[in-house]
C-alpha positions in Angstrom: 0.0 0.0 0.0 3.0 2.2 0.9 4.8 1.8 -2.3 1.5 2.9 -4.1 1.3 6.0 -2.2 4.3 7.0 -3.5 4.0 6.1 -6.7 1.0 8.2 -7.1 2.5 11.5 -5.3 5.6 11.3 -7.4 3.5 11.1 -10.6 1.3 13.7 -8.9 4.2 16.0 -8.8 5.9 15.2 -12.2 2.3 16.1 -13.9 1.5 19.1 -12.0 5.9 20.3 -12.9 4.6 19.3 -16.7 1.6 21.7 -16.1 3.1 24.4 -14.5 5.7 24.6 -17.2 3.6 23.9 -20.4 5.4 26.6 -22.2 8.5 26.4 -21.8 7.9 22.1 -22.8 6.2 23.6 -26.1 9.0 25.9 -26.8 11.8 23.2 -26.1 9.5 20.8 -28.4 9.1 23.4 -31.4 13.1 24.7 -31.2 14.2 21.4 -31.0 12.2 20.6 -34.3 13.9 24.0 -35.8 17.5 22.9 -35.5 18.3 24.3 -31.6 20.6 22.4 -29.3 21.5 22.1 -25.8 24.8 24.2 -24.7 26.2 25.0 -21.4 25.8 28.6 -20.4 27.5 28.4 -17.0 25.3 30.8 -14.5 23.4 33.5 -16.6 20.6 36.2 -15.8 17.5 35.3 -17.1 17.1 36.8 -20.9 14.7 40.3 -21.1 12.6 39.8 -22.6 11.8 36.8 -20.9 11.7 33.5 -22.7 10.3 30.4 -21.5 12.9 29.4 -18.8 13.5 26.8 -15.7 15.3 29.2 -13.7 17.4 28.4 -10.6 17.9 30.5 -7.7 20.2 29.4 -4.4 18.3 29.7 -0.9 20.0 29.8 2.2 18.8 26.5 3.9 19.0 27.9 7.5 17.1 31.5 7.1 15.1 30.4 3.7 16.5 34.3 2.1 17.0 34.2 -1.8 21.3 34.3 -1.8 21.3 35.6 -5.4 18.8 36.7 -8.3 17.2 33.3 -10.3 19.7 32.4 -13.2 19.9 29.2 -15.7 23.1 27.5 -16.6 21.4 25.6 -20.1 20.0 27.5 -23.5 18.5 26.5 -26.6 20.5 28.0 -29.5 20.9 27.8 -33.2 23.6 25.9 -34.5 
């Protein structure tokens, strides 16, 4: 019964990331069809205007404060 229970919240949870980020799995899907790869940024500020993004942001674990602004480290681009 246990292993059921988790089971269902982790697919729970992968559905609702899916949801949440609709766009930015349409844009990856349609790029990816247009010729745009993967590459390795390293830590960059989020593009203005914004595109469809899974930005990252380091908390401190002890007082829960945002350390830094939200930055992603992986980009679609055109070879």
């Amino acid at each position: 019964m246990g292993i059921i229970l988790l089971v269902t919240a982790l697919l729970t949870m992968g559905d609702a990331f899916v949801a949440d980020n609709k766009e930015f799995f349409d844009t990856v899907d349609r790029q990816k069809k247009e010729g745009y790869t993967w590459h390795y940024t390293g830590a960059k500020p989020l593009d203005e205007p914004p595109v469809p993004s899974l930005p990252l942001q380091n908390v401190d674990s002890k007082t829960g404060k945002k350390i830094n602004e939200p930055f992603v480290l992986w980009k679609l681009k055109k070879d």
